[in-house]
C-alpha positions as CSV (number, residue, x, y, z in Angstrom):
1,X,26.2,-27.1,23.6
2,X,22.5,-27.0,25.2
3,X,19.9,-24.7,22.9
4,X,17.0,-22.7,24.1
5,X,14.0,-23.4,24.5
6,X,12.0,-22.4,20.9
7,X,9.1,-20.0,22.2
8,X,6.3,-19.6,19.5
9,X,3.6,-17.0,19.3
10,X,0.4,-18.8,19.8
11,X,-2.7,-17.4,18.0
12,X,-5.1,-19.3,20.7
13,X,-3.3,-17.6,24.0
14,X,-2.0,-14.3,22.0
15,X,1.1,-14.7,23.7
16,X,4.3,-16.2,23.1
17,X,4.8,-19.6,24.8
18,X,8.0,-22.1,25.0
19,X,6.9,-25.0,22.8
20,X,5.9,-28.1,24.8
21,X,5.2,-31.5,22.4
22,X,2.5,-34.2,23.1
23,X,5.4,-36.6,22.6
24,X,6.6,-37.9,26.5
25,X,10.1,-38.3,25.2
26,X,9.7,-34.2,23.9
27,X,11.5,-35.5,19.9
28,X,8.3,-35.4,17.6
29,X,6.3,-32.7,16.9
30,X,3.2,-32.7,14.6
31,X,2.3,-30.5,12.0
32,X,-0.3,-29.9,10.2
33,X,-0.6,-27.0,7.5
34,X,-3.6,-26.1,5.2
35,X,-2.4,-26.1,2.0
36,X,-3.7,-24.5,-1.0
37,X,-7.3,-24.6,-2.9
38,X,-5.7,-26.2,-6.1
39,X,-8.0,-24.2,-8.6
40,X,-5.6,-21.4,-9.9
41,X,-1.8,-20.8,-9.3
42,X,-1.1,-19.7,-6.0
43,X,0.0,-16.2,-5.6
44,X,2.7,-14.7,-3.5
45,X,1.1,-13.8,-0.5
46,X,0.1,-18.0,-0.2
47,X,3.9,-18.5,-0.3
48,X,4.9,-16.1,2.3
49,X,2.8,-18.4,4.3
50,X,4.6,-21.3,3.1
51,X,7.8,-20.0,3.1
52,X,7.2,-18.8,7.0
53,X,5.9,-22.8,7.5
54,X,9.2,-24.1,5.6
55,X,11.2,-21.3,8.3
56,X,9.3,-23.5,11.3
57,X,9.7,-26.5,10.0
58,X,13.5,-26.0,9.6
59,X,14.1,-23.8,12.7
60,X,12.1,-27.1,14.8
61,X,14.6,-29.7,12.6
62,X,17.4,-27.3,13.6
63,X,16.6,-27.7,17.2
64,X,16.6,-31.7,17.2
65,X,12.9,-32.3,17.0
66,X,11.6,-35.1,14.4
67,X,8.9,-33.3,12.7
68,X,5.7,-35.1,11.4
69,X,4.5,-32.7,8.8
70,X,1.1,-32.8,6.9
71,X,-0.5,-30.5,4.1
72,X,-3.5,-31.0,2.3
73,X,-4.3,-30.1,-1.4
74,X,-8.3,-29.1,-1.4
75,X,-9.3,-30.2,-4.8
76,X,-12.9,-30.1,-3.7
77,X,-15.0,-27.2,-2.9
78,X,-16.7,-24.1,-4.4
79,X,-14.1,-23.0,-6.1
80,X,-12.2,-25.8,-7.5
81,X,-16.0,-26.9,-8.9
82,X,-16.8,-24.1,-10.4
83,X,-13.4,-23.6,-12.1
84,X,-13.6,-27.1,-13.5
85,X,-17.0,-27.1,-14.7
86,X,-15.9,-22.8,-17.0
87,X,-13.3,-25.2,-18.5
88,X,-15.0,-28.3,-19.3
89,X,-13.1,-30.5,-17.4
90,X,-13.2,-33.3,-14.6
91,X,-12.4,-32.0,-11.3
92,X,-9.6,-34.3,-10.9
93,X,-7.7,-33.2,-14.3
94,X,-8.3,-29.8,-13.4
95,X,-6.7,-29.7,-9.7
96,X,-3.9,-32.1,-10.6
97,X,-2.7,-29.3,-12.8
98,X,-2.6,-26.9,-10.4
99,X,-1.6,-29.2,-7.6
100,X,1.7,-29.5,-9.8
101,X,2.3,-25.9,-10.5
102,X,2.0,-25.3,-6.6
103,X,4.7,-28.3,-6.2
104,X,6.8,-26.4,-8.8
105,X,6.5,-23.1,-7.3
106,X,7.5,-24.3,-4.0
107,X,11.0,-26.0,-5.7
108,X,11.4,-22.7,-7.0
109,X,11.6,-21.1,-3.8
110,X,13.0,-23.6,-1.9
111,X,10.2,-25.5,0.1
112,X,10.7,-28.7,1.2
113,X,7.4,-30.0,0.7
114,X,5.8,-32.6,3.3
115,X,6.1,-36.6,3.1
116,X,2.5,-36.5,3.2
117,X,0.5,-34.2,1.0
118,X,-3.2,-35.9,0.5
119,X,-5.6,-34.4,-1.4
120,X,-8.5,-34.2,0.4
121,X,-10.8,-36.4,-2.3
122,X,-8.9,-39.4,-1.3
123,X,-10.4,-39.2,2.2
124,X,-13.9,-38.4,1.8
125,X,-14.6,-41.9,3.8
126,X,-13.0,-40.8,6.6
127,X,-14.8,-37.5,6.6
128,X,-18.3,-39.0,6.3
129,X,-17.1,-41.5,9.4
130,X,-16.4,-38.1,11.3
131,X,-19.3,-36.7,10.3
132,X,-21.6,-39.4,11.6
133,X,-19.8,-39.6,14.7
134,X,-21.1,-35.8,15.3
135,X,-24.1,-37.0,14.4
136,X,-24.4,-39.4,17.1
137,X,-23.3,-37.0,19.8
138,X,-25.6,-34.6,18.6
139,X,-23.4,-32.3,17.6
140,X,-24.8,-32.3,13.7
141,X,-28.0,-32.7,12.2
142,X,-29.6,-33.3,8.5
143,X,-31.6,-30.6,7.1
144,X,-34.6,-30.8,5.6
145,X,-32.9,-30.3,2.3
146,X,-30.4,-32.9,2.8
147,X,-27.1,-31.3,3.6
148,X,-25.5,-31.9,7.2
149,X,-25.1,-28.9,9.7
150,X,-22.6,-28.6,12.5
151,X,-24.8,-27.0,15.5
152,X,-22.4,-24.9,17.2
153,X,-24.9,-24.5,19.8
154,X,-23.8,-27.9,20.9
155,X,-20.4,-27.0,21.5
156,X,-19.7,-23.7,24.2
157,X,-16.2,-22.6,23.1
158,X,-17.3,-21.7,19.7
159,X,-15.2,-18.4,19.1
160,X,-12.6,-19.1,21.5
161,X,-9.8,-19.0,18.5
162,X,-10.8,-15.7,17.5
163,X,-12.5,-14.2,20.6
164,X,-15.8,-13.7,19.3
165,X,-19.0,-12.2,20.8
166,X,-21.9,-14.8,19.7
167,X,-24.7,-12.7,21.9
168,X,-25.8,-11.5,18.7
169,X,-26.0,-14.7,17.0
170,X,-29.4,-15.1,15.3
171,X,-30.9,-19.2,16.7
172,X,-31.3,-21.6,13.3
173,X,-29.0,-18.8,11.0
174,X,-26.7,-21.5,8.8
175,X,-24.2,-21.1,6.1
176,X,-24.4,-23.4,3.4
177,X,-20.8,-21.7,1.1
178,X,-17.4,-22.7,2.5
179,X,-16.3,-19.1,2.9
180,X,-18.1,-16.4,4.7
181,X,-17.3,-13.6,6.9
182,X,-18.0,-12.8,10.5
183,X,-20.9,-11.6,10.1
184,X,-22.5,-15.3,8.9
185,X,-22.0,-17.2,12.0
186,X,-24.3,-19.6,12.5
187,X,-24.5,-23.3,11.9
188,X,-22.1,-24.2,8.9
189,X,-22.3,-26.9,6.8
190,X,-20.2,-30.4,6.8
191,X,-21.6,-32.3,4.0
192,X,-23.7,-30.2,1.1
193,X,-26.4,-31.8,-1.2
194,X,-25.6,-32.5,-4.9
195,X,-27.1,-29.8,-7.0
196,X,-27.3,-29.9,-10.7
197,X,-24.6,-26.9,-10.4
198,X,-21.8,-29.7,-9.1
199,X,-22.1,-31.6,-12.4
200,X,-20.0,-34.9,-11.6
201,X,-19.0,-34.5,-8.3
202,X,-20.4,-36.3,-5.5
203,X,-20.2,-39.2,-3.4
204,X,-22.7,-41.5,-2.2
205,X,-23.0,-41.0,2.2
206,X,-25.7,-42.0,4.6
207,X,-27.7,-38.6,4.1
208,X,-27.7,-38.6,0.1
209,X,-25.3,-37.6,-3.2
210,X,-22.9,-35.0,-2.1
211,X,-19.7,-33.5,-1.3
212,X,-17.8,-32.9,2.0
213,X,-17.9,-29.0,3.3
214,X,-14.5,-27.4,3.0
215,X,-13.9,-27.6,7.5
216,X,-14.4,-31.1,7.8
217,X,-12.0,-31.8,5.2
218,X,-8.8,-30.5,7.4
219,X,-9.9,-32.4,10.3
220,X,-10.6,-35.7,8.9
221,X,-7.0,-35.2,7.2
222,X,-5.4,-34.1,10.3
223,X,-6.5,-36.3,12.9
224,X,-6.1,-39.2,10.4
225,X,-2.3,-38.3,9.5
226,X,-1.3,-37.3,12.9
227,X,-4.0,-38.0,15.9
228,X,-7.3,-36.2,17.3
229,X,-4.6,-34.0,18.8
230,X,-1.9,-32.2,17.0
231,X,1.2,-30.2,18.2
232,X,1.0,-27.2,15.7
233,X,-1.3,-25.9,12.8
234,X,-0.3,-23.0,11.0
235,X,-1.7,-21.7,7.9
236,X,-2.3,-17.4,6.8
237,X,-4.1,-15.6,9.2
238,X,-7.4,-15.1,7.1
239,X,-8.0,-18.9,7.9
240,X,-8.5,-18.3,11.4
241,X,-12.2,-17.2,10.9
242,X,-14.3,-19.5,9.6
243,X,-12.3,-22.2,8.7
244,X,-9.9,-22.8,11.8
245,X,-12.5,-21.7,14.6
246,X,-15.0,-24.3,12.6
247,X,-12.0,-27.1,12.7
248,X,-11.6,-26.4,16.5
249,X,-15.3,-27.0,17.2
250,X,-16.2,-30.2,15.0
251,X,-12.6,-31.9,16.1
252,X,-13.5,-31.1,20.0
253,X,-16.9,-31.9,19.8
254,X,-15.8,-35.5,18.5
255,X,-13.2,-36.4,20.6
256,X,-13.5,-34.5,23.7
257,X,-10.1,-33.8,23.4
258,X,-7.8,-30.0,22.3
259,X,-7.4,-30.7,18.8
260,X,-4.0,-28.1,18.7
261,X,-1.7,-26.9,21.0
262,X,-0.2,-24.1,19.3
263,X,-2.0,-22.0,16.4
264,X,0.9,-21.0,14.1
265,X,-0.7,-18.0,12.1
266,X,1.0,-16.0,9.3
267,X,-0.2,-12.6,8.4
268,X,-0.8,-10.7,4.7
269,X,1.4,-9.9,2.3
270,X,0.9,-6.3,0.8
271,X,2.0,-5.0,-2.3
272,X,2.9,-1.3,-2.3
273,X,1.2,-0.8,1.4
274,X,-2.3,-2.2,-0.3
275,X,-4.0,-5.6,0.3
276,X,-3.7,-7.4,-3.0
277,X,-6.9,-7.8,-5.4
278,X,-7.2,-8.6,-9.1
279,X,-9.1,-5.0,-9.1
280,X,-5.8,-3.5,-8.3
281,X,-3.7,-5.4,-10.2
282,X,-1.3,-6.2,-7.9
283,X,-1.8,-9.9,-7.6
284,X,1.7,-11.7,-8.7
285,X,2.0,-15.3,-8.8
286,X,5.5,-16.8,-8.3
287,X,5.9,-17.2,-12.3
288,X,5.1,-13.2,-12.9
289,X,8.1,-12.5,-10.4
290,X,10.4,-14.9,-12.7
291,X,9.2,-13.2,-15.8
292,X,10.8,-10.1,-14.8
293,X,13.7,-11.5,-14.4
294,X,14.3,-12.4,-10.7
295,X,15.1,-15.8,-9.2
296,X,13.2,-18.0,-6.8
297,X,16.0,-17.5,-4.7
298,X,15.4,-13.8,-4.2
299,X,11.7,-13.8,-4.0
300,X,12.4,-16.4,-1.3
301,X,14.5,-14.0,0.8
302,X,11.8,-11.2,0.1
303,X,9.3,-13.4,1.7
304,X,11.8,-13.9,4.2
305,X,13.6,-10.5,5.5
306,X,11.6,-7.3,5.9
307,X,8.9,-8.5,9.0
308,X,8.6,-11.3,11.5
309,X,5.9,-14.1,10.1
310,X,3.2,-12.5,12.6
311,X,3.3,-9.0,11.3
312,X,2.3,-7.6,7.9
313,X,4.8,-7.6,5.3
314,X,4.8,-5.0,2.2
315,X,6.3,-6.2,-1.3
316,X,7.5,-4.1,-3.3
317,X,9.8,-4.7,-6.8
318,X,12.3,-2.3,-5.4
319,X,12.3,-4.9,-2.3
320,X,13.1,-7.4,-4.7
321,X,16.3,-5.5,-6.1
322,X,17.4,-5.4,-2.3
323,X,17.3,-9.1,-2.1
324,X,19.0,-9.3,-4.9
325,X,21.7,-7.0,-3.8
326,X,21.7,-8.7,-0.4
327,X,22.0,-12.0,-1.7
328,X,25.1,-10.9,-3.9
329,X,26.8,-9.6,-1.0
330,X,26.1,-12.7,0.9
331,X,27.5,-15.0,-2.0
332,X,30.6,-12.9,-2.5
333,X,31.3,-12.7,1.5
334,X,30.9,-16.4,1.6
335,X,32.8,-17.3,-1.3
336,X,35.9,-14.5,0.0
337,X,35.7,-16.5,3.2
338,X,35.8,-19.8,2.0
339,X,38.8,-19.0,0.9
340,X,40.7,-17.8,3.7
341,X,39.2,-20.8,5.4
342,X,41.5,-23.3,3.8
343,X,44.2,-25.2,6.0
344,X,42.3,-24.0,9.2
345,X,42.3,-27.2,11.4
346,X,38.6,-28.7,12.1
347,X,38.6,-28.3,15.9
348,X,39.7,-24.9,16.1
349,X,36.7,-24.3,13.3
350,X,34.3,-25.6,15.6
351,X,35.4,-23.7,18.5
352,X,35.4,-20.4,16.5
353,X,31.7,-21.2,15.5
354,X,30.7,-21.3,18.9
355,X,29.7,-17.8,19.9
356,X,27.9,-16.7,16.3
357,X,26.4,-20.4,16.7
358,X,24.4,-19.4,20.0
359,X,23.5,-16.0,18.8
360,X,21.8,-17.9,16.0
361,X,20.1,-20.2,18.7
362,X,19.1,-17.1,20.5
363,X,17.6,-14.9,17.9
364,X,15.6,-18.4,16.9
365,X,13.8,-19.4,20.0
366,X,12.8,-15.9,20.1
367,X,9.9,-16.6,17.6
368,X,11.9,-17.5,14.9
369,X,13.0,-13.7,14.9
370,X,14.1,-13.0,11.3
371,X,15.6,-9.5,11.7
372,X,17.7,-10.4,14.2
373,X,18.8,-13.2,12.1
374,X,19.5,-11.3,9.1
375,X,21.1,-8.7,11.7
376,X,23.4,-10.9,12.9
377,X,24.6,-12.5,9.1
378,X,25.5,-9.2,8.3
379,X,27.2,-8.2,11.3
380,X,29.5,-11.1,10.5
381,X,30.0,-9.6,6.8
382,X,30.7,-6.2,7.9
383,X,33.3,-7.5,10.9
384,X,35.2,-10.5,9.0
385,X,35.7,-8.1,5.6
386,X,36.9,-5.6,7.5
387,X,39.4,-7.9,9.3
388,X,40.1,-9.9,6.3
389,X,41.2,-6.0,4.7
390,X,43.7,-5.8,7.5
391,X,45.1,-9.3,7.2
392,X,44.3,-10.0,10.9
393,X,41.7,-13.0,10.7
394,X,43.1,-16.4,10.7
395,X,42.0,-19.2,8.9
396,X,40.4,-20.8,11.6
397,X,38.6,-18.2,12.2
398,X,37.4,-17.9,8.8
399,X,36.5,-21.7,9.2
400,X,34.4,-20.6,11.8
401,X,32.4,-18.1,10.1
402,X,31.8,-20.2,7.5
403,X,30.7,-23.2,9.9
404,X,28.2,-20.8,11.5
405,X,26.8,-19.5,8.1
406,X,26.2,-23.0,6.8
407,X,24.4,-24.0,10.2
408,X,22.5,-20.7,9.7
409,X,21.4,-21.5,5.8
410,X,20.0,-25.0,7.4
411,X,17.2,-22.7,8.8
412,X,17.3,-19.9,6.3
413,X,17.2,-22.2,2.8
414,X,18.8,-19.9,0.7
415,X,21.9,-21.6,-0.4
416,X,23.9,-20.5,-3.1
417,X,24.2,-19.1,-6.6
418,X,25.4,-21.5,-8.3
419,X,26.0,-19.6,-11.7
420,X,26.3,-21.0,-14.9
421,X,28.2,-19.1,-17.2
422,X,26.4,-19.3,-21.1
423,X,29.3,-21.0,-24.1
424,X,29.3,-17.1,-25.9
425,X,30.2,-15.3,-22.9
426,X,32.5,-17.6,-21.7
427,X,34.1,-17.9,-25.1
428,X,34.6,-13.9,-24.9
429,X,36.1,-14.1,-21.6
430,X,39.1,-16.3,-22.8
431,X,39.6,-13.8,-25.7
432,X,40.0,-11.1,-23.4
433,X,41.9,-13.3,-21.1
434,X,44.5,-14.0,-23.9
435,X,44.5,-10.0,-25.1
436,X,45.1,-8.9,-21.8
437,X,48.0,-11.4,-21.5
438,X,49.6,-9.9,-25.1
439,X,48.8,-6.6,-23.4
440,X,46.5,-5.7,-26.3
441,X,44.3,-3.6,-24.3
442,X,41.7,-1.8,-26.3
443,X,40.8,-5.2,-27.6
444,X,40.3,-6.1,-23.9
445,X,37.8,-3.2,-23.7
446,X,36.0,-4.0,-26.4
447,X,35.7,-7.8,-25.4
448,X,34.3,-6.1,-22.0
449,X,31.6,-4.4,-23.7
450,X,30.6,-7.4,-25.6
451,X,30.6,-9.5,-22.0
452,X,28.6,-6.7,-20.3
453,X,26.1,-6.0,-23.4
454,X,24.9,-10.2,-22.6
455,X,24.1,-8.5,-18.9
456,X,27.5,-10.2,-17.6
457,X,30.2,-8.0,-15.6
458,X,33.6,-9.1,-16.0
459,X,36.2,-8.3,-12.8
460,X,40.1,-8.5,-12.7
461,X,42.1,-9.7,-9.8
462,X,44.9,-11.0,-9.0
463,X,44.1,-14.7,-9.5
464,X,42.6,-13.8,-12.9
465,X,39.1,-13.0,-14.3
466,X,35.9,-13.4,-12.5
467,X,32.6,-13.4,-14.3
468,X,29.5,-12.6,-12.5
469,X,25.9,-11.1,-13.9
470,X,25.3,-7.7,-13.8
């Protein structure tokens, strides 16, 4: 069965466009993603950008491309120096520890983290090669007080990412911090002078003691991993200005060649319908989700349902007891069709996958369109229940459903509850299993209450118990 074509919304064009790979053969795609500043634990509005990248990466794997994925850790700039130096400690210890809580927040929510994660310390060669290359072209300059400037003067597309106006740019203006807003364009720096403030860090370079600037970092990591041209970048959509308008114009302006095909942006997470601040106290990290009790597994499908990755998406914890419902009702269908899958012969369970199969291709090559997704998962709950009540689905049929589910969960990454059932509760179950069978049945009640006061729910059918949280 042929697919469709995957069509992307591309940040650069502002339309949506049919993906078309630098690879002749059209089977490899490159991707590059900047990852996370490792100086604090990320919060959830970072992870709906990675779980939106984790949606693309699987949606492009689901669709037979062989995807060459990159993300780099920044463990050095402003921030990550400044955080090491409040807590006494060298840079390196500091970031690895948050380098590992990202890699544990992203198991939690199912990411499947790139082959190739670099931090960008390990490469600071390679960026003072690129730097001096600009250099050469003219493209960069030394200051007088040392540090290196990209003149983006030199190169004519500046702004193109993000459509801006430079008339009003002031000649010789030049930001020295890594992160600034529109209103400090001007010539931004690649490679800053030590200062007593950096303590430790810095490398020796051609221009003095110092550190790479934060932009030159993702190009010398990209075009090293992948090529001085790449397929897709993604990252959140607050990286679009400075830092991916700044990557454009030093990679260009060394290579004479487009550095990216397709801009893959994801836009802000809310909370409550208000951007999210540490003044409003409304900044939740992966692990403050957990601590109220939800899985990784639900915040995953929060992240996931509610808004396309290009459009704003509001979290709220009454979201979060939706996915939770959702996800229940998803596990129970899947488990109740399982069942009357069995003894359905495999070719007929292919054919009877067919037609929710392409409505899954469909809704995915038009921009990886969650809601339609979700849509049509549901649809196929709400039709096979009801035809399962009325005894008029076969097994193959069944079969069939649960084929297309299980291709559908490839993209998705939700997978299963897989429930472990604590020694006391189980222990009480079998009491009440064997008081129900001696038809003592106020003991039975009682033993309920006990199950359902350790926040488990106990249901009787007709193959027995079944235990389930409440």
């Amino acid at each position: 069965m042929s697919r469709p074509t995957l069509q992307l919304y591309n940040s650069m064009s502002r339309a949506v466009e049919p993906l078309q790979p630098l690879d002749p053969a059209g089977k490899r795609v490159s991707l590059y993603v900047c990852g996370p500043t490792i100086y604090n634990y990320g919060h959830i509005g970072n992870f709906r950008t990675y779980v939106a990248v984790d949606l693309l990466k699987r949606a492009l794997t689901y669709f037979g491309y062989q995807v060459d994925h990159v993300m780099q850790f920044t463990d050095v700039d402003d921030k990550t120096i400044r955080g090491s130096r409040e807590k006494g400690m060298p840079l390196k210890e500091f970031t690895g520890i948050y380098r590992q809580a990202f890699l544990e927040d992203a198991k939690t929510l199912n990411i499947e983290i790139p082959a190739r994660t670099p931090n960008a310390t390990d490469h600071i060669p390679e960026m003072v090669e690129l730097i001096q290359k600009l250099i050469d072209k003219k493209s960069a300059y030394v200051s007088d007080d040392g540090s290196v400037y990209f003149r983006i003067s030199s190169f004519p597309k500046y702004g193109c990412l993000c459509h801006l106006d430079l008339s009003s740019l002031i000649s010789g203006a030049r930001v020295n911090q890594d992160e600034y807003e529109k209103e400090g364009i001007g010539d931004f720096v690649l490679w800053k002078k030590w200062v007593p403030a950096d303590g430790d860090v810095g490398w020796d370079s051609p221009w003095g003691k110092g550190r790479p600037g934060w932009h030159i970092e993702c190009s010398a990591l990209s075009m090293g991993h992948l090529g001085p041209e790449i397929d897709i970048h993604g990252g959140g959509t607050d990286l679009r200005f400075p830092h991916h308008e700044n990557e454009i114009a030093q990679s260009e302006a060394a290579t004479g060649l487009t550095f990216v095909r397709h801009w893959f942006h994801v836009e802000h997470l809310l909370v409550d319908g208000q951007k999210m601040s540490k003044s409003l106290g409304n900044m939740y990290t992966v692990r403050d989700v957990l601590e109220r009790g939800y899985t990784g597994r639900e915040l995953r499908y929060a992240l996931l349902s509610g808004a396309n990755y290009g459009k704003n998406l509001n979290f709220t914890w009454q979201g979060m007891d939706d996915a939770k419902t959702a996800l229940a009702r998803i596990d129970e269908w899947r488990k109740r069709i399982g069942e009357a899958a069995i003894g359905a012969p495999a070719l007929e369970e292919v054919t009877n996958a067919s037609e929710q199969i392409k409505s899954i291709d469909e809704a995915l090559s038009r921009d990886l369109n969650i809601n339609d997704l979700l849509g049509i998962l549901f649809t196929w709950i709400r039709v096979s229940n009801k035809a399962l009540d009325e005894k008029s689905l076969s097994a193959a049929q069944a079969a069939g459903y649960c084929l297309a589910y299980d291709s559908l969960d490839t993209i998705l990454g939700l997978g299963s509850a897989i429930i472990t059932i604590p020694a006391e509760v189980q222990s009480l179950a079998d009491q009440r299993a064997e008081a129900r069978k001696s038809k003592n049945f106020p003991q039975s009640d009682e033993l309920r209450k006990a199950i359902e006061a350790l926040g488990w729910k106990v249901k009787d059918t007709a193959k027995g118990q079944e235990l389930s949280r409440a």
